[in-house]
N, CA, C and O atoms as a Maestro MAE file, in Angstrom:
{
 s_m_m2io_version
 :::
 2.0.0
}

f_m_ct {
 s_m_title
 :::
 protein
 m_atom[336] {
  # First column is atom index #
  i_m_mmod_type
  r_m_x_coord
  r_m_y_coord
  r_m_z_coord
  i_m_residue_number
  s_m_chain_name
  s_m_pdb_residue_name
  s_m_pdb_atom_name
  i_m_atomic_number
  :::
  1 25 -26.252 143.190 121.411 1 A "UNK " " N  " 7
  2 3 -25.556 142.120 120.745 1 A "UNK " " CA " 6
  3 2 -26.488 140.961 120.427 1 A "UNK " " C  " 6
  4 15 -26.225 140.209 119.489 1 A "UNK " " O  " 8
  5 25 -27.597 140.791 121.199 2 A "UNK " " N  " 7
  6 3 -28.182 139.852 120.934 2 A "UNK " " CA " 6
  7 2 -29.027 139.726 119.526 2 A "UNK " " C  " 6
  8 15 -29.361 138.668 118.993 2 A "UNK " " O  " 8
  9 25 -29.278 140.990 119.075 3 A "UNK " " N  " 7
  10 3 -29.948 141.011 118.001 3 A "UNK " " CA " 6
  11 2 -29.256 140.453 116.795 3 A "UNK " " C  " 6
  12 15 -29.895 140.529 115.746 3 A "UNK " " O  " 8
  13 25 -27.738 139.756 116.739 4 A "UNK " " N  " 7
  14 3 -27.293 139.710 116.149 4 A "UNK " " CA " 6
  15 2 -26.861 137.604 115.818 4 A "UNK " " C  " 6
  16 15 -26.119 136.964 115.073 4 A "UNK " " O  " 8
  17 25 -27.794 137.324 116.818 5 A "UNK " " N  " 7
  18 3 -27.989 135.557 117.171 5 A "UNK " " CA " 6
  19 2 -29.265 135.760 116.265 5 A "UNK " " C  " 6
  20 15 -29.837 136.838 116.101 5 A "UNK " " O  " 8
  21 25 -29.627 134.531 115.696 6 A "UNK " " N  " 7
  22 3 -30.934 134.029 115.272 6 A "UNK " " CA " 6
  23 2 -31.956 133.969 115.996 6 A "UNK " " C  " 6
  24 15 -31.728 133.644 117.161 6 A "UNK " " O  " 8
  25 25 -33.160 134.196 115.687 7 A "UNK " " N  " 7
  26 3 -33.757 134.439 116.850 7 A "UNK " " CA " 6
  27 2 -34.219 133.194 117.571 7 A "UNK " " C  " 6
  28 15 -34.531 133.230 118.761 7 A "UNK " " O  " 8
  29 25 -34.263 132.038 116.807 8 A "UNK " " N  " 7
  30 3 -34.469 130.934 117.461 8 A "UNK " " CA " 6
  31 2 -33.189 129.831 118.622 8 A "UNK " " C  " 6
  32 15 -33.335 128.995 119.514 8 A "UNK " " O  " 8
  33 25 -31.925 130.528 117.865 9 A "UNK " " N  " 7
  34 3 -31.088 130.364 119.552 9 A "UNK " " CA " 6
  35 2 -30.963 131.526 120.406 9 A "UNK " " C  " 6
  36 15 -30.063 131.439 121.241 9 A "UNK " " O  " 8
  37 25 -31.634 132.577 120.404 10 A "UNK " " N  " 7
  38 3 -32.092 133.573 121.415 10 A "UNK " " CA " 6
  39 2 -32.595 132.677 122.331 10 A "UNK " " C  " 6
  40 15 -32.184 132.347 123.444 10 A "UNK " " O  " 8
  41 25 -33.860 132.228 121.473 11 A "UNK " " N  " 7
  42 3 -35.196 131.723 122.416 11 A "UNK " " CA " 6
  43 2 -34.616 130.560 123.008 11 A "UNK " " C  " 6
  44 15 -34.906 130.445 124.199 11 A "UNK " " O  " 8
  45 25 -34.005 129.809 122.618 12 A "UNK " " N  " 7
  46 3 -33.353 127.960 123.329 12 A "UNK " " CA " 6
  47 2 -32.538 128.506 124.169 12 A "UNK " " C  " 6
  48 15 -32.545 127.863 125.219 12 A "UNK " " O  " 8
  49 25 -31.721 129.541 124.202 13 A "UNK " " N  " 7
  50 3 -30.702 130.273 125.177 13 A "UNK " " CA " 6
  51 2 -31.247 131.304 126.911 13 A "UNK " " C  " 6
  52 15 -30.844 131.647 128.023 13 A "UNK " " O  " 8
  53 25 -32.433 131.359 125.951 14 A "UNK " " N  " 7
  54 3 -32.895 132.871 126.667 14 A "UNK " " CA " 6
  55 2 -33.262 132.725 128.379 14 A "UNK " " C  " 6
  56 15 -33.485 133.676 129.128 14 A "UNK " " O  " 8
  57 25 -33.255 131.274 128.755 15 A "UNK " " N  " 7
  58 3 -33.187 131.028 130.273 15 A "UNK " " CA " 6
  59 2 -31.649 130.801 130.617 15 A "UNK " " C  " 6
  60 15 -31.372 131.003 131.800 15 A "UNK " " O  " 8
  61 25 -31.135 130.613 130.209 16 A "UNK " " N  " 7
  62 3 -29.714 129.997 129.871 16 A "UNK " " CA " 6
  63 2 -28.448 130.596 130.993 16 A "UNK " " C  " 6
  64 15 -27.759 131.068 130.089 16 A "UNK " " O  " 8
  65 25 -27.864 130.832 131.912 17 A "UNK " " N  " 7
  66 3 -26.849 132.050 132.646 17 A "UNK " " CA " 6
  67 2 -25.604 130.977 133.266 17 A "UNK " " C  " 6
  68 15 -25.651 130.074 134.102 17 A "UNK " " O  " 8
  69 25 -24.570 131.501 132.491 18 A "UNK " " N  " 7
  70 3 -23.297 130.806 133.583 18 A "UNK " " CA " 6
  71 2 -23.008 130.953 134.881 18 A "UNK " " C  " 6
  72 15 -22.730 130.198 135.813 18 A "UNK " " O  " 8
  73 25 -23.121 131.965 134.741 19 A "UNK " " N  " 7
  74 3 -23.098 132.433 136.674 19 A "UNK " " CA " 6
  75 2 -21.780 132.193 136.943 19 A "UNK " " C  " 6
  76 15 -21.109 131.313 136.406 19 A "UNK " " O  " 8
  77 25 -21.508 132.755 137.542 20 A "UNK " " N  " 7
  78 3 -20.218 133.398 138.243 20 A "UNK " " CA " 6
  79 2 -19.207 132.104 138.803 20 A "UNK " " C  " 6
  80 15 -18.008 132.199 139.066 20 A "UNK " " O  " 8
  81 25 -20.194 130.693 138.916 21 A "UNK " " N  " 7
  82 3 -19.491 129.638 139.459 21 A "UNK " " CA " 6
  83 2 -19.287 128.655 138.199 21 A "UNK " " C  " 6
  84 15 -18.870 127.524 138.447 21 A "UNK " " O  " 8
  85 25 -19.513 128.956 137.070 22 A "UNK " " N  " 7
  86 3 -19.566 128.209 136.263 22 A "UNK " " CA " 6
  87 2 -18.296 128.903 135.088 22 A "UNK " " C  " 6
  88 15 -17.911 128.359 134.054 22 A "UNK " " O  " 8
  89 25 -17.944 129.941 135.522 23 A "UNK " " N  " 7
  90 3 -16.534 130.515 134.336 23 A "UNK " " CA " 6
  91 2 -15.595 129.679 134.459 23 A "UNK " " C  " 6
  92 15 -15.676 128.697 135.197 23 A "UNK " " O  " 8
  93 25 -14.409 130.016 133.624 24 A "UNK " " N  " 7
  94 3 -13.412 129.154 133.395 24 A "UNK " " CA " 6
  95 2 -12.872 129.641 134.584 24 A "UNK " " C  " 6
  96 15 -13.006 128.730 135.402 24 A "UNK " " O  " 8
  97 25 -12.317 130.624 135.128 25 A "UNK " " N  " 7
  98 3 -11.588 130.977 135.967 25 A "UNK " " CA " 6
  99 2 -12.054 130.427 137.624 25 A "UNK " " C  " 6
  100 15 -11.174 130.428 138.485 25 A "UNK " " O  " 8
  101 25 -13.143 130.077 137.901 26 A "UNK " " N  " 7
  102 3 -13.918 129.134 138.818 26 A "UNK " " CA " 6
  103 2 -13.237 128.085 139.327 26 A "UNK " " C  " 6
  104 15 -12.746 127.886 140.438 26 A "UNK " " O  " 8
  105 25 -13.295 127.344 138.178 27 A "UNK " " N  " 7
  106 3 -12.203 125.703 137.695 27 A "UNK " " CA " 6
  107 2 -10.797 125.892 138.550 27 A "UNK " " C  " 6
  108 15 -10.380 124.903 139.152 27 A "UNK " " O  " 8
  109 25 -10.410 126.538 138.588 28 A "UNK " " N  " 7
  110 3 -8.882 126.911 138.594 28 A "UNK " " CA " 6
  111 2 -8.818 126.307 139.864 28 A "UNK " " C  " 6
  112 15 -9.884 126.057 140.427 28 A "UNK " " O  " 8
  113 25 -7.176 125.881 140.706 29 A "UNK " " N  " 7
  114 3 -7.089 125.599 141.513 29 A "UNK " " CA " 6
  115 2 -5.897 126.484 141.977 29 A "UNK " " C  " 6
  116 15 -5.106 126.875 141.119 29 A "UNK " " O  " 8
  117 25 -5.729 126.807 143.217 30 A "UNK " " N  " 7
  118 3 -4.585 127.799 143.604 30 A "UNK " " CA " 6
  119 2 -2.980 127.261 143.189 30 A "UNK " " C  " 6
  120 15 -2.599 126.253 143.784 30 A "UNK " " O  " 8
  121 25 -2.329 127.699 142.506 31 A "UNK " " N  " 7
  122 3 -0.870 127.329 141.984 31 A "UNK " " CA " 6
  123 2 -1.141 126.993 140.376 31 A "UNK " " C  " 6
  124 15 -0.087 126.791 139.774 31 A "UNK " " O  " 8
  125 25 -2.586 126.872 139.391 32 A "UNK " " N  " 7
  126 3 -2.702 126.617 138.530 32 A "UNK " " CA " 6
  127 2 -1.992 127.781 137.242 32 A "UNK " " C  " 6
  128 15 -1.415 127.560 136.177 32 A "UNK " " O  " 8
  129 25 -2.316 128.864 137.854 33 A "UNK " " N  " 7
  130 3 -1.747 129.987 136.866 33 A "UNK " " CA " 6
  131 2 -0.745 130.732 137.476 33 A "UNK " " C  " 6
  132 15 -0.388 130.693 138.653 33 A "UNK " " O  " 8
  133 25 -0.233 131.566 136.360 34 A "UNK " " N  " 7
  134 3 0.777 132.597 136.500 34 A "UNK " " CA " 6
  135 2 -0.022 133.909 135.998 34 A "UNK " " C  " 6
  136 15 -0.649 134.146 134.965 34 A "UNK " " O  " 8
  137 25 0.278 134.712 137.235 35 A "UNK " " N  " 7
  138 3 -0.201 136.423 136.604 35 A "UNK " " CA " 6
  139 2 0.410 136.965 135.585 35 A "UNK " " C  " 6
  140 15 1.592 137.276 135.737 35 A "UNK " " O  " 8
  141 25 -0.050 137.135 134.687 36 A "UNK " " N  " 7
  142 3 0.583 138.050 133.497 36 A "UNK " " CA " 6
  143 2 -0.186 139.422 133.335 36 A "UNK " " C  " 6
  144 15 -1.321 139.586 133.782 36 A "UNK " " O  " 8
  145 25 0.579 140.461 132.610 37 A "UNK " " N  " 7
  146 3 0.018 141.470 132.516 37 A "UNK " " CA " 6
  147 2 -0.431 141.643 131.100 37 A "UNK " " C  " 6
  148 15 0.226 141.338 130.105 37 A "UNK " " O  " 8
  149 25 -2.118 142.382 131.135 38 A "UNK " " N  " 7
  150 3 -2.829 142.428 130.234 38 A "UNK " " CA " 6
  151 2 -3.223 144.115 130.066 38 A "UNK " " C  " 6
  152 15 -3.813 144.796 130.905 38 A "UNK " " O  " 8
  153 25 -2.928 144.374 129.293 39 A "UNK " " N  " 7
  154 3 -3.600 145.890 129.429 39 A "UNK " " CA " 6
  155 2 -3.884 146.324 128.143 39 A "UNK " " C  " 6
  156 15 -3.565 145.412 127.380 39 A "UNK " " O  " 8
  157 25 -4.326 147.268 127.530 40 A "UNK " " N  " 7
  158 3 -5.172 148.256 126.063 40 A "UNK " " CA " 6
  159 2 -4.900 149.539 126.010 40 A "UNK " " C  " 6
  160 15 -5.353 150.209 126.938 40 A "UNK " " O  " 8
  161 25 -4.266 150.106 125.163 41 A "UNK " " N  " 7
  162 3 -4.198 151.697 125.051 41 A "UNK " " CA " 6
  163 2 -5.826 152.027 124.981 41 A "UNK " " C  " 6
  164 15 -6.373 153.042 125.414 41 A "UNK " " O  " 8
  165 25 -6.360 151.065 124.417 42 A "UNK " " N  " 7
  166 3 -7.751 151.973 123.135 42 A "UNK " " CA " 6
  167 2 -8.448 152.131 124.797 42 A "UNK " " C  " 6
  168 15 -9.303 152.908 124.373 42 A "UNK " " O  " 8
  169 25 -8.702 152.061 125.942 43 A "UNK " " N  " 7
  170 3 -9.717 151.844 127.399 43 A "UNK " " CA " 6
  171 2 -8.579 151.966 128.649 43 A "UNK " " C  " 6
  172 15 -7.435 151.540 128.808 43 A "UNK " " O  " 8
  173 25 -9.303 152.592 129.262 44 A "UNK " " N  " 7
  174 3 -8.606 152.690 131.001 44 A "UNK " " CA " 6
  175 2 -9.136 151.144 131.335 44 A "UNK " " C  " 6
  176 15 -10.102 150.636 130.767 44 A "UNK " " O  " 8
  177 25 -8.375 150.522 132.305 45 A "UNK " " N  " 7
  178 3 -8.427 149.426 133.238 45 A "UNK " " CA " 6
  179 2 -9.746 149.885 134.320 45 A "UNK " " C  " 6
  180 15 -9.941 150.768 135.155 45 A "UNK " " O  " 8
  181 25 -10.401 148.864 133.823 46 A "UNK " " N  " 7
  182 3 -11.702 148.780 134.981 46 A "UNK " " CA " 6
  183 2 -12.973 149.398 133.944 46 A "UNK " " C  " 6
  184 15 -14.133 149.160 134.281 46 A "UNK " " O  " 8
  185 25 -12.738 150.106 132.821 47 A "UNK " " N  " 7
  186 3 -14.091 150.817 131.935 47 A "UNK " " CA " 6
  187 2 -14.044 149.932 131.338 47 A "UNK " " C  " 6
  188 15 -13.368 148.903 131.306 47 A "UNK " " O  " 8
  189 25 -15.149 150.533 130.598 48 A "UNK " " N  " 7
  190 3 -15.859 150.040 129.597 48 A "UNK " " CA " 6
  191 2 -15.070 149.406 128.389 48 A "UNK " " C  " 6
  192 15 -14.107 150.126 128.125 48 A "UNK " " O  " 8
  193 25 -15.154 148.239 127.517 49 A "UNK " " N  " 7
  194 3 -14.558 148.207 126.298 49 A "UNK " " CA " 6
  195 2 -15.503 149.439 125.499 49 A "UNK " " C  " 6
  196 15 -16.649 149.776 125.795 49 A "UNK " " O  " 8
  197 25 -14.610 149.999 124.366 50 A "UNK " " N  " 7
  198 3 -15.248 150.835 123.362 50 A "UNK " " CA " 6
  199 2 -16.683 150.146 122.710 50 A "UNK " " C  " 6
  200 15 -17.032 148.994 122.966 50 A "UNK " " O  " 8
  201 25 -17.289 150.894 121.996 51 A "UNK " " N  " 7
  202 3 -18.532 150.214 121.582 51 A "UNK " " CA " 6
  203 2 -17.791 149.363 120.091 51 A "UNK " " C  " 6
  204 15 -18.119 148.252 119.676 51 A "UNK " " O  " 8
  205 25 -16.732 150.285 119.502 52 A "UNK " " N  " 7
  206 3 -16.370 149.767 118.496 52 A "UNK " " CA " 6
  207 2 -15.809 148.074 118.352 52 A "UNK " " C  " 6
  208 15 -15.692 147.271 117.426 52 A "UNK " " O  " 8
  209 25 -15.550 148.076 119.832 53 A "UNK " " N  " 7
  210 3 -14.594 146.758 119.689 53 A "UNK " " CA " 6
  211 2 -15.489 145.618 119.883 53 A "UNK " " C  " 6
  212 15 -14.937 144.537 120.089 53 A "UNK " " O  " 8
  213 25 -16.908 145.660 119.854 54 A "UNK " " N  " 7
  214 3 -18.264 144.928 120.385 54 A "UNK " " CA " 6
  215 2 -18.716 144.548 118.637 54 A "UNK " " C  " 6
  216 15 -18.524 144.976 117.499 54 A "UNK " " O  " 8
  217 25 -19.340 143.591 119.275 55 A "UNK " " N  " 7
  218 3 -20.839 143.355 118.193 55 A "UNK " " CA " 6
  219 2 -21.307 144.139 117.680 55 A "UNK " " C  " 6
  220 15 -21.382 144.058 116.454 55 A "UNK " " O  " 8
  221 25 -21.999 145.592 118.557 56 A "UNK " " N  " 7
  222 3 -22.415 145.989 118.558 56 A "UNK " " CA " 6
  223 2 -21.845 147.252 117.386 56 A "UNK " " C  " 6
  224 15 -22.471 147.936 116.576 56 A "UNK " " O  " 8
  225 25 -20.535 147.188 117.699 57 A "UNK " " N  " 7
  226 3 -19.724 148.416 116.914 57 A "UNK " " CA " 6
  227 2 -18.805 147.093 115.416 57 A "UNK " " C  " 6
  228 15 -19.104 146.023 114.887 57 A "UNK " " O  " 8
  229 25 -17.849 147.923 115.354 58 A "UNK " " N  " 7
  230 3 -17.034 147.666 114.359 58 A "UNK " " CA " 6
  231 2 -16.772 146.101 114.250 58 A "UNK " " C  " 6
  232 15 -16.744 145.397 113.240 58 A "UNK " " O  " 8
  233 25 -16.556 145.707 115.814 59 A "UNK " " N  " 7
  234 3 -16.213 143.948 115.999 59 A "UNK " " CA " 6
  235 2 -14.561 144.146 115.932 59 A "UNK " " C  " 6
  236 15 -14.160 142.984 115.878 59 A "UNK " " O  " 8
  237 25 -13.698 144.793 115.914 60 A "UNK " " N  " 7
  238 3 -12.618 144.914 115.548 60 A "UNK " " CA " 6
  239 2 -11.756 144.604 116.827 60 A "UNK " " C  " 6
  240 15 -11.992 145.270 117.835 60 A "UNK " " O  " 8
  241 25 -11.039 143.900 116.852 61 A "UNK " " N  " 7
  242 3 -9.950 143.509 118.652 61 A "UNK " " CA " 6
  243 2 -9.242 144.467 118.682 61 A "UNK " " C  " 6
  244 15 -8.411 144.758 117.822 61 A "UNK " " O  " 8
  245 25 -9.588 145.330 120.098 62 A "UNK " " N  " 7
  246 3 -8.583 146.186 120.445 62 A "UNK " " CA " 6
  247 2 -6.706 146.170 120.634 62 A "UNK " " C  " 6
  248 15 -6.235 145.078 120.951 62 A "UNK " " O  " 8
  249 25 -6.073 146.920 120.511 63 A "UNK " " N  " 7
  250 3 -4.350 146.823 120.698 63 A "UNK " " CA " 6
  251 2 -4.234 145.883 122.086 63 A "UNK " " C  " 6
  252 15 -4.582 146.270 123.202 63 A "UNK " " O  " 8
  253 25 -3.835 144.950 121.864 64 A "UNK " " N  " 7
  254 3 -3.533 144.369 123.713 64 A "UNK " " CA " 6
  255 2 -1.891 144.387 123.893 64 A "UNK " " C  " 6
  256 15 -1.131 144.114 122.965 64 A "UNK " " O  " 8
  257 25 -1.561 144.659 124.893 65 A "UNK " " N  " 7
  258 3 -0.024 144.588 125.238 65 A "UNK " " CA " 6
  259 2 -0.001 143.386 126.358 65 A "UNK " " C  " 6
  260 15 -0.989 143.265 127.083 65 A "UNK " " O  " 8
  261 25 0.950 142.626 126.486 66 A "UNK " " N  " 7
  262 3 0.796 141.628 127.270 66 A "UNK " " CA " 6
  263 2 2.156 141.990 128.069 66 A "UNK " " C  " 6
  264 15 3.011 142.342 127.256 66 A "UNK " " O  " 8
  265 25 2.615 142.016 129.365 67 A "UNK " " N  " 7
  266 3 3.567 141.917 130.062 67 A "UNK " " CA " 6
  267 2 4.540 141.042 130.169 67 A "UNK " " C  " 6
  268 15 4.308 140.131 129.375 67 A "UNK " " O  " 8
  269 25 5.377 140.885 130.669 68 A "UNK " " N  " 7
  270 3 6.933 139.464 130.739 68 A "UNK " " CA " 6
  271 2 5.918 138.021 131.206 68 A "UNK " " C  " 6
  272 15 5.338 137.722 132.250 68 A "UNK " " O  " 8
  273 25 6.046 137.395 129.951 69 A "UNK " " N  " 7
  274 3 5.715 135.951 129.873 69 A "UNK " " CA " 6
  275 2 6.476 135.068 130.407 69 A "UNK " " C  " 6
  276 15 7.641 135.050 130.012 69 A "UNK " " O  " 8
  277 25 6.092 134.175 131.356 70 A "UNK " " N  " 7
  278 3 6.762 132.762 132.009 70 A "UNK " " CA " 6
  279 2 7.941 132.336 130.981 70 A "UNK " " C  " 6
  280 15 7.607 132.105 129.819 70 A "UNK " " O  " 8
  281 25 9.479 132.206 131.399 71 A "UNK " " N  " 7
  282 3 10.273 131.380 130.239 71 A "UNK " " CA " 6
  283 2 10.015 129.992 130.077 71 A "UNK " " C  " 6
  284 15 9.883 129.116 130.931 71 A "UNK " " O  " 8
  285 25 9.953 129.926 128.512 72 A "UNK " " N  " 7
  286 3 9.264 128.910 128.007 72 A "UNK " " CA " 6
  287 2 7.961 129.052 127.125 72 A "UNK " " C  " 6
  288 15 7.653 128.280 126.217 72 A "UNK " " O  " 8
  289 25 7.226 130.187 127.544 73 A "UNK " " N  " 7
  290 3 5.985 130.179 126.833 73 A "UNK " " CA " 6
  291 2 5.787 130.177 125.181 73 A "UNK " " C  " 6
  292 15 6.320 131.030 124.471 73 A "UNK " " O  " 8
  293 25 5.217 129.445 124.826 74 A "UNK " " N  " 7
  294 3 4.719 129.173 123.623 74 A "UNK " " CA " 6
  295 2 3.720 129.745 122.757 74 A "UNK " " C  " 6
  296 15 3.719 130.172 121.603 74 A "UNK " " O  " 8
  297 25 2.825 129.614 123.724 75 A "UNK " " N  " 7
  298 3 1.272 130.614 123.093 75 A "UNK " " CA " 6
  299 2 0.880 131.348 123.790 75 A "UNK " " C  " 6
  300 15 1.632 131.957 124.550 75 A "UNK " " O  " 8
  301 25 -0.424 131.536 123.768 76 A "UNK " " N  " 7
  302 3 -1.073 132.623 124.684 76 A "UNK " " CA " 6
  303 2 -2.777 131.919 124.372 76 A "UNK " " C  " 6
  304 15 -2.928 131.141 123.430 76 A "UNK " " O  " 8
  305 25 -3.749 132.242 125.117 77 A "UNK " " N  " 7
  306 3 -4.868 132.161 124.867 77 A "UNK " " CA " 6
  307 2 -5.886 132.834 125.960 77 A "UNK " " C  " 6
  308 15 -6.194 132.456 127.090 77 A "UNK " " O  " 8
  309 25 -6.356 134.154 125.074 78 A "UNK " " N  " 7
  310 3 -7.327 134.640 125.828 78 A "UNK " " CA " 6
  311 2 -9.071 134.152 125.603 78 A "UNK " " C  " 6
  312 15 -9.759 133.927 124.607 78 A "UNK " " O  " 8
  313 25 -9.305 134.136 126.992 79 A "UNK " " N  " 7
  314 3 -10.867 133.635 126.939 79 A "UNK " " CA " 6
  315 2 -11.906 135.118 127.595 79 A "UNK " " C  " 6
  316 15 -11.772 135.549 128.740 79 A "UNK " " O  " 8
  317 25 -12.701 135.580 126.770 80 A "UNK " " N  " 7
  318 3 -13.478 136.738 128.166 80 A "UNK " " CA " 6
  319 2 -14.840 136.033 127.955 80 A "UNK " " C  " 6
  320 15 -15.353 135.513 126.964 80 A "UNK " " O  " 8
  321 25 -15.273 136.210 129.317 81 A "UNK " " N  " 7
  322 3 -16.521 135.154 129.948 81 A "UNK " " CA " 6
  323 2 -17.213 136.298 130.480 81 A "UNK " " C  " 6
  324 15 -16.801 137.192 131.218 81 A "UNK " " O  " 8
  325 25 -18.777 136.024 129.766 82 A "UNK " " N  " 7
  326 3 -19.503 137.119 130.551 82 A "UNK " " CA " 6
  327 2 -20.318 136.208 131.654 82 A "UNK " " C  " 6
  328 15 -20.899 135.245 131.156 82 A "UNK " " O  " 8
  329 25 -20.436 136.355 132.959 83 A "UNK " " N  " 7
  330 3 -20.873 135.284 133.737 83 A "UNK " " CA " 6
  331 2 -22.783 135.070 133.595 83 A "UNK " " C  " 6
  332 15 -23.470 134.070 133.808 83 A "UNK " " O  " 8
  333 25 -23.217 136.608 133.112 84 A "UNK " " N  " 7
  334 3 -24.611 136.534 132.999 84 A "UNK " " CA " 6
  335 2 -25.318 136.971 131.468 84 A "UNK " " C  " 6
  336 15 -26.539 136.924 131.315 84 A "UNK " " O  " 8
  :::
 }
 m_bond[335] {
  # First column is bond index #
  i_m_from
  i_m_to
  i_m_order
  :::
  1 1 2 1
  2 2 3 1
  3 3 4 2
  4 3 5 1
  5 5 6 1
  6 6 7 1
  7 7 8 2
  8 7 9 1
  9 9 10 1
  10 10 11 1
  11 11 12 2
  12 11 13 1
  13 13 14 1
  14 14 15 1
  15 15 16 2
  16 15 17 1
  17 17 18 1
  18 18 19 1
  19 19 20 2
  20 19 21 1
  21 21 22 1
  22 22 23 1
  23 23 24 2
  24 23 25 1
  25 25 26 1
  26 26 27 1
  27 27 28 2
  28 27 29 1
  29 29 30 1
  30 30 31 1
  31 31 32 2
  32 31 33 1
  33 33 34 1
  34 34 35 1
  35 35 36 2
  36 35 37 1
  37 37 38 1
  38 38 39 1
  39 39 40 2
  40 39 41 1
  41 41 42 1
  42 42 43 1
  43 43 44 2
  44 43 45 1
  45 45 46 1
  46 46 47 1
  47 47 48 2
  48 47 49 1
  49 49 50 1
  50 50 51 1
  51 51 52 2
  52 51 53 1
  53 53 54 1
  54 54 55 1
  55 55 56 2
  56 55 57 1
  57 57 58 1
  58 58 59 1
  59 59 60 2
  60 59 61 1
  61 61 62 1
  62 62 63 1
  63 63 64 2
  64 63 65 1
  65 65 66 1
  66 66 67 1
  67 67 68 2
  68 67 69 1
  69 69 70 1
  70 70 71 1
  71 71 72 2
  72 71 73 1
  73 73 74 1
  74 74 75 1
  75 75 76 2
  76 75 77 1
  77 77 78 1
  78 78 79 1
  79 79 80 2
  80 79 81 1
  81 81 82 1
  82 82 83 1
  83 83 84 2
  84 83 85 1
  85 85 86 1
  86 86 87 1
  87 87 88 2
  88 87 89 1
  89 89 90 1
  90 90 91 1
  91 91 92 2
  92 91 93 1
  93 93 94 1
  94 94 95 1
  95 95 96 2
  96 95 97 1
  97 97 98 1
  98 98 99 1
  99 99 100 2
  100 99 101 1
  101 101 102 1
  102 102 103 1
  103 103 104 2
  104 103 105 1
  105 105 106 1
  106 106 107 1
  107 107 108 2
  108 107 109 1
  109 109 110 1
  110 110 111 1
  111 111 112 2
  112 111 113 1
  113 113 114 1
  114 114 115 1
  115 115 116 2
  116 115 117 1
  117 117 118 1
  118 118 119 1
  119 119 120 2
  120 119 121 1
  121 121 122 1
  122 122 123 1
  123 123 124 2
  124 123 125 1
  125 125 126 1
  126 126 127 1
  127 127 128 2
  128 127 129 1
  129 129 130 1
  130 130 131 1
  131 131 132 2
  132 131 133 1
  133 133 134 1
  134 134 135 1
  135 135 136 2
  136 135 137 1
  137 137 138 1
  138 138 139 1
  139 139 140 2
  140 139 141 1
  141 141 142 1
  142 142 143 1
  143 143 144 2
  144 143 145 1
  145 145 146 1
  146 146 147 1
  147 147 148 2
  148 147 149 1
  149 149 150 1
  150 150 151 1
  151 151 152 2
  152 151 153 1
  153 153 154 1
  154 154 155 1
  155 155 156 2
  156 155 157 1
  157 157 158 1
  158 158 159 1
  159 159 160 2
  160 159 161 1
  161 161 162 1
  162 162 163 1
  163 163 164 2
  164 163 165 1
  165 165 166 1
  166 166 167 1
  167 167 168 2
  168 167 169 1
  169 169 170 1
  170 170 171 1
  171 171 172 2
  172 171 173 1
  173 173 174 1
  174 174 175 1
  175 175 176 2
  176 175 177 1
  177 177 178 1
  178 178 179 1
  179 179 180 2
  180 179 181 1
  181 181 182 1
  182 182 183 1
  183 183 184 2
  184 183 185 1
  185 185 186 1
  186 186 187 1
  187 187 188 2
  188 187 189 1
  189 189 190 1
  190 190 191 1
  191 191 192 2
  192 191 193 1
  193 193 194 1
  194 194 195 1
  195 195 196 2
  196 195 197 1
  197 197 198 1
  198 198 199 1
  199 199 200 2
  200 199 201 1
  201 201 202 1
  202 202 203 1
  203 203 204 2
  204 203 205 1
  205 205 206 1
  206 206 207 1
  207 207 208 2
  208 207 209 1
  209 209 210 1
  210 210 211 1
  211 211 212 2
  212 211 213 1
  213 213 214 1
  214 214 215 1
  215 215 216 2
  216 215 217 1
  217 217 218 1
  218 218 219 1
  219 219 220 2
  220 219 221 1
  221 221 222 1
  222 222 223 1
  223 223 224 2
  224 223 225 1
  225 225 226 1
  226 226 227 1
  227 227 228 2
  228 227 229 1
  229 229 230 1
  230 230 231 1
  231 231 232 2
  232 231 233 1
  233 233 234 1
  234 234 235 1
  235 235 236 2
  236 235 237 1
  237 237 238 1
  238 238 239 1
  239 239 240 2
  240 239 241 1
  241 241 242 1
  242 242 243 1
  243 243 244 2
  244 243 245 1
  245 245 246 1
  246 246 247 1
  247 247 248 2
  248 247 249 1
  249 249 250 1
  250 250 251 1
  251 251 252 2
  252 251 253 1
  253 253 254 1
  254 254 255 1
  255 255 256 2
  256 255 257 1
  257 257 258 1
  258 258 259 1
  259 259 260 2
  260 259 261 1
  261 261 262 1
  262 262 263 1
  263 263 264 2
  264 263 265 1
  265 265 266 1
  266 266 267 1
  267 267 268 2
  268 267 269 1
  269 269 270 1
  270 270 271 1
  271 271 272 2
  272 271 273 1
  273 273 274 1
  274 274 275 1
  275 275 276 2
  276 275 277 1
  277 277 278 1
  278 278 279 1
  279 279 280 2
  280 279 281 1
  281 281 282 1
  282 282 283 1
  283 283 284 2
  284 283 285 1
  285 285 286 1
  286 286 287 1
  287 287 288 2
  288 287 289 1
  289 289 290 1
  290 290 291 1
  291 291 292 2
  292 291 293 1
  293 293 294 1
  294 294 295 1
  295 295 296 2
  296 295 297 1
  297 297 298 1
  298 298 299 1
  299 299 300 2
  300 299 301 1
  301 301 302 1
  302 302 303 1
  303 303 304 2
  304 303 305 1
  305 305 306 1
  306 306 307 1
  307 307 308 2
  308 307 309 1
  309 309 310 1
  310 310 311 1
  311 311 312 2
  312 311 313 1
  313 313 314 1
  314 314 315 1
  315 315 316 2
  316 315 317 1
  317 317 318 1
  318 318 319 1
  319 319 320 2
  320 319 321 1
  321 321 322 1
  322 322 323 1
  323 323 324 2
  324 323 325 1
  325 325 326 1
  326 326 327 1
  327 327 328 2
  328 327 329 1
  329 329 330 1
  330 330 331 1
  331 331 332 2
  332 331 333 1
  333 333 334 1
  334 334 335 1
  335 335 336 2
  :::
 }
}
């Protein structure tokens, strides 16, 4: 995927790592969220995303099904954080 950045924010980036304490999900404080269910026909839970659904492939967002939402909910907003 990287081949696909300029190469000069490669290089300004290329020491660069969020690390595992620095994701959004880090932040959080216990009682902040509600579990919802997230799941994909196109991948089993726990593999790999397809190559297609990458940079690397097609770029195309896989089918997501989302489970019973909190009453009230309005939106949704997914974030995926690679920590390294």
């Amino acid at each position: 995927m990287l081949e696909h950045l300029p190469s000069w924010l490669g290089n300004a980036l290329g020491s660069v790592r969020a690390g595992a304490d620095r994701v959004a999900i880090a932040a959080l404080r216990p009682g902040e969220c509600v579990a919802i269910s997230l799941g994909s026909a196109a991948f089993a839970d726990g593999a790999r995303i397809p190559e297609r659904f990458t940079a690397d492939g097609e770029g195309v967002s896989p089918p997501l099904h989302w489970g019973p939402l909190p009453e009230g909910t309005a939106a949704l907003a997914l974030l995926v954080e690679d920590a390294d």
